[in-house]
N, C-alpha and C positions, 0 to 999 in steps of 0.2 A: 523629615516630613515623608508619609508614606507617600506611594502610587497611587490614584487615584485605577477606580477597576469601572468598567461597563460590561456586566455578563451578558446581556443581553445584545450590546453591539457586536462582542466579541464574536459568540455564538454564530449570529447571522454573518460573521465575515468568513466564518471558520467553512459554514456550508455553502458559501458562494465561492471563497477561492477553490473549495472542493471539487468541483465541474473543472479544474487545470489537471485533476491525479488520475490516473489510471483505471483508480475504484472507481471513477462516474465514467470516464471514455472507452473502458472495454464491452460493457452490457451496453450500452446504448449503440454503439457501432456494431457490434454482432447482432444487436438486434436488430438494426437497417439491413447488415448482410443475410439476414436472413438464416445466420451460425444459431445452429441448439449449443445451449448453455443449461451447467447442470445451477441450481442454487434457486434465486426469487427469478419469477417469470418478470417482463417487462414491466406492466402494470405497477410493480413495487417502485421500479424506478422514477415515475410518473409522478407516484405519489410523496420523492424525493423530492421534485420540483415544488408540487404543494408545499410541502414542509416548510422550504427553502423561503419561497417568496412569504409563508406566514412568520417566520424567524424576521423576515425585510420589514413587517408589521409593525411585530416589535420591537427591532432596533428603533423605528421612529417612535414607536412610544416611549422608548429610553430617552434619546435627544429631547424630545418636548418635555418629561420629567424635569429632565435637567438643569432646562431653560427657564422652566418654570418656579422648580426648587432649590438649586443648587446656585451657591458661593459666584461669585465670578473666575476665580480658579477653578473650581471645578468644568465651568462652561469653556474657559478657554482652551484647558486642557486638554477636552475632546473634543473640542474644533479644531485646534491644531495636530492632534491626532490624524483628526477624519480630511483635513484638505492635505494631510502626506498622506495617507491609505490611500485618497483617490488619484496621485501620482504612478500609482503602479502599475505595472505594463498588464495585468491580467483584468486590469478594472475601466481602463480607461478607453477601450473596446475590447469586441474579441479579437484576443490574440493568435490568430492561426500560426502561425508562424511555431508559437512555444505548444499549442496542442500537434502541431504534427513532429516538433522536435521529442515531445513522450512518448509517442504513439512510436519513434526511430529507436528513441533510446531503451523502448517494453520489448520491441521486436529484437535489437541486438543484442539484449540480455538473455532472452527465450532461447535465441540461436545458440548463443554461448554453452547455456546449460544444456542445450540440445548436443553440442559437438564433447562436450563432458562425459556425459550421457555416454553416447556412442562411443567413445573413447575408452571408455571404461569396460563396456558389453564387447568390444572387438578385441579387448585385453584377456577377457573373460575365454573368449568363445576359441583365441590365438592358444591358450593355454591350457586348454580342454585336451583328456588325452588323442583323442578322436581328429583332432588337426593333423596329428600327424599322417594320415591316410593320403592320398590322393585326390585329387578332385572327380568326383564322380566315378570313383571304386567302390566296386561293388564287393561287401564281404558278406559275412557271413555272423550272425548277432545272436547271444541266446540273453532269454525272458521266461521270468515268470508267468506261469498260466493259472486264472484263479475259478475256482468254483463259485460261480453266482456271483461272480466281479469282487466278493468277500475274501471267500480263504484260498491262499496258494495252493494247488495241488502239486505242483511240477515244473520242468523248465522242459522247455521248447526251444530251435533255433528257425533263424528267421534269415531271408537274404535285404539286407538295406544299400539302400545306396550313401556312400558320404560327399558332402560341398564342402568346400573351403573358401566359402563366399558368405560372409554375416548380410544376413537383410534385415532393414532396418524398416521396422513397421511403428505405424501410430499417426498422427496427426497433429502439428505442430500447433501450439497454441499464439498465432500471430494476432496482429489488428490490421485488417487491411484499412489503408486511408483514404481508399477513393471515397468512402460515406461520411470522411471527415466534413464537409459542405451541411451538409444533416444534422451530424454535431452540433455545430456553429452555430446553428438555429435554436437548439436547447441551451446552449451558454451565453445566447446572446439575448434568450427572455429571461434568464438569471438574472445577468448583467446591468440589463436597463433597470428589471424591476430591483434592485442595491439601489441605483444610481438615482431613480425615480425619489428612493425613500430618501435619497441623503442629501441631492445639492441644492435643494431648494434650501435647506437649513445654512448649507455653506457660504448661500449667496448673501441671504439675511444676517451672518453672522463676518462677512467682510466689510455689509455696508456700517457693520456699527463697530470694526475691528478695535479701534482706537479708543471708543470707551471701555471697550471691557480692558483692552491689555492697559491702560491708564491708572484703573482703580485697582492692580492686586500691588502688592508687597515685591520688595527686591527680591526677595529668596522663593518669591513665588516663580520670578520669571526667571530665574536663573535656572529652576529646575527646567522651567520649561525649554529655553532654549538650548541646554548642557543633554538632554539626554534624548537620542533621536526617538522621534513618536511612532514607536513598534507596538507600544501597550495595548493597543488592541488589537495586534494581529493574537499576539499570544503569549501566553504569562513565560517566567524565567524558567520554570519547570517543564514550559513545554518545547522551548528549547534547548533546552541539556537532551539528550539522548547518548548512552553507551553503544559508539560503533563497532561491531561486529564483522571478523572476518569472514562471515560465514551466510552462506543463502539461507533462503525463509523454512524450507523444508526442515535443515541440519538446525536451523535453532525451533523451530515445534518438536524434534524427537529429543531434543535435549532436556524442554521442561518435560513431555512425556515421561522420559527415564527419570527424572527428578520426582516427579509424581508419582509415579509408579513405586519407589522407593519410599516413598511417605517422607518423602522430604520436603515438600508441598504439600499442606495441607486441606485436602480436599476443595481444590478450584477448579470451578466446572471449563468449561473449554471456554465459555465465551469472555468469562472475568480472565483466564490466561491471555487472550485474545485481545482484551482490551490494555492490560500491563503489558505488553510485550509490542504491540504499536506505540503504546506511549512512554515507554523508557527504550530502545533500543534501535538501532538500523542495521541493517544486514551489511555485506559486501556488494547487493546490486542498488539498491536503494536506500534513500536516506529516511523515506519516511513507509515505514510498511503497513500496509495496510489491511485493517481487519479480514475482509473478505479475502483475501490473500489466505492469511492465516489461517481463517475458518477452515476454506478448504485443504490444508495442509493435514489438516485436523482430524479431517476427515478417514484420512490414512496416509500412515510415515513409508516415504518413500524408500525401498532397499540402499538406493544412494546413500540418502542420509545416514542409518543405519550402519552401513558397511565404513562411511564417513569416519561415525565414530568409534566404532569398533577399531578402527588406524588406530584415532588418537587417543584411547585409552591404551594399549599398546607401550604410545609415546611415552605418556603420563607415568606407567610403569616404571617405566626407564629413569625417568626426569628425577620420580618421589626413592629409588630407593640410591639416585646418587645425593641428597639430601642429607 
């Protein structure tokens, strides 16, 4: 006997637990803070929440189909479903608690890659021939000289001073969680309006629990009780995902270079963007996220780059002991 499917509840759960990921709690908190952000202005995300509670519409247009049309398996199946979904810690208020543990666990990954980052540029900068100098010696440096900033004409020398001090510039991409409070207020008109759409169904469907479970078949409820009621968070496909040891950046220059090699067949960025959230996790996260991606998209990091450049290297090595 198959799985019975509700696309349409699915859907709407898929965009209400979406308000727990990172992709809804970064823009809406920089935009309390008051942080410029490059991508869709606030407004977009605004009209996230439309979406959202119109998707909460139609889940209860699904329910009442169902009620109306469907088998008593069928009915009980997504009632039992839907009174374990509304068990879960993100539905059953908001949970501040788990939004400030992403907002810790976004900030300590950033850092990470940050001390990466830097680790790598002080390696660079250690190894440069020019370290060897003194701090704040002053020598003596010849340059090219060009006519019209165009063509060389000549070399010149110059007195420079050298440091053997890397400074470390740029602006860290954190979320501060003091506007976490503000949040809570957009997760928490998500939340009701889910909740609004679903328990008046759950209440009508305990007072009559016993006819319905009465009239299906042994191997109706055998399914039901033998397989926990996940079916509508999300199909088996979308929980398989290929874990990757590797950050979001090193896997966008990966299909890049795949692409770029015509070994990927003409996919634009956003169809990469959409296969590569939904078949893979990186090393910081389990589920990555398009707008993530997008902007990695945007342009590949020298990191990365240099990344792979290692491990083809490696691979060298690996394919001709083979």
């Amino acid at each position: 006997m198959t799985n019975p499917e509700f696309s349409r509840i699915s859907e709407a759960i898929k965009w209400t637990l979406a308000y727990y990921t990172i992709d809804r709690i970064e823009p809406h908190i920089k935009h309390f803070a008051g942080t410029p952000m490059s991508g869709p202005n606030y407004s977009f995300w605004q009209d996230w929440i439309e979406t959202t509670i119109g998707l909460h519409r139609r889940m209860e247009n699904e329910i009442n189909q169902t009620i109306l049309h469907s088998n008593q398996f069928m009915n009980v199946y997504m009632f039992e479903a839907l009174k374990e979904l509304m068990k879960d810690e993100r539905l059953a208020s908001v949970n501040k608690q788990l939004l400030l543990k992403t907002i810790h666990d976004y900030n300590s990954n950033t850092y990470k890659k940050f001390e990466e980052e830097v680790h790598e540029k002080v390696r660079e900068f250690q190894n440069h021939p020019n370290f060897q100098h003194n701090h704040l010696e002053e020598i003596e440096e010849e340059y090219f000289t060009f006519s019209n900033g165009l063509f060389p004409t000549g070399r010149a020398k110059r007195k420079v001073i050298k440091y053997k001090f890397y400074t470390i510039e740029g602006i860290q991409n954190y979320i501060d969680p003091q506007y976490l409070d503000q949040y809570c207020e957009v997760v928490y008109t998500v939340v009701r309006s889910f909740k609004n759409a679903v328990e008046k169904y759950i209440d009508m469907y305990e007072a009559k629990r016993m006819v319905f479970w009465d009239n299906l078949h042994p191997q109706e409820k055998m399914l039901i009780e033998d397989r926990p009621q996940k079916m509508l968070m999300e199909s088996e496909k979308e929980r398989w995902k290929l874990r990757l040891n590797i950050s979001v950046p090193q896997i966008v220059c990966l299909f890049q270079a795949l692409r770029e090699r015509g070994l990927i067949n003409n996919e634009s960025n956003a169809d990469l963007c959409r296969f590569i959230a939904a078949n893979f996790s990186s090393k910081m996260a389990i589920d990555i996220g398009e707008r993530s991606l997008t902007n990695s998209f945007g342009g590949t990091e020298k990191p990365a780059k240099d990344f792979w450049l290692e491990e083809i290297k490696q691979l060298r090595i690996i394919f001709g002991n083979l």
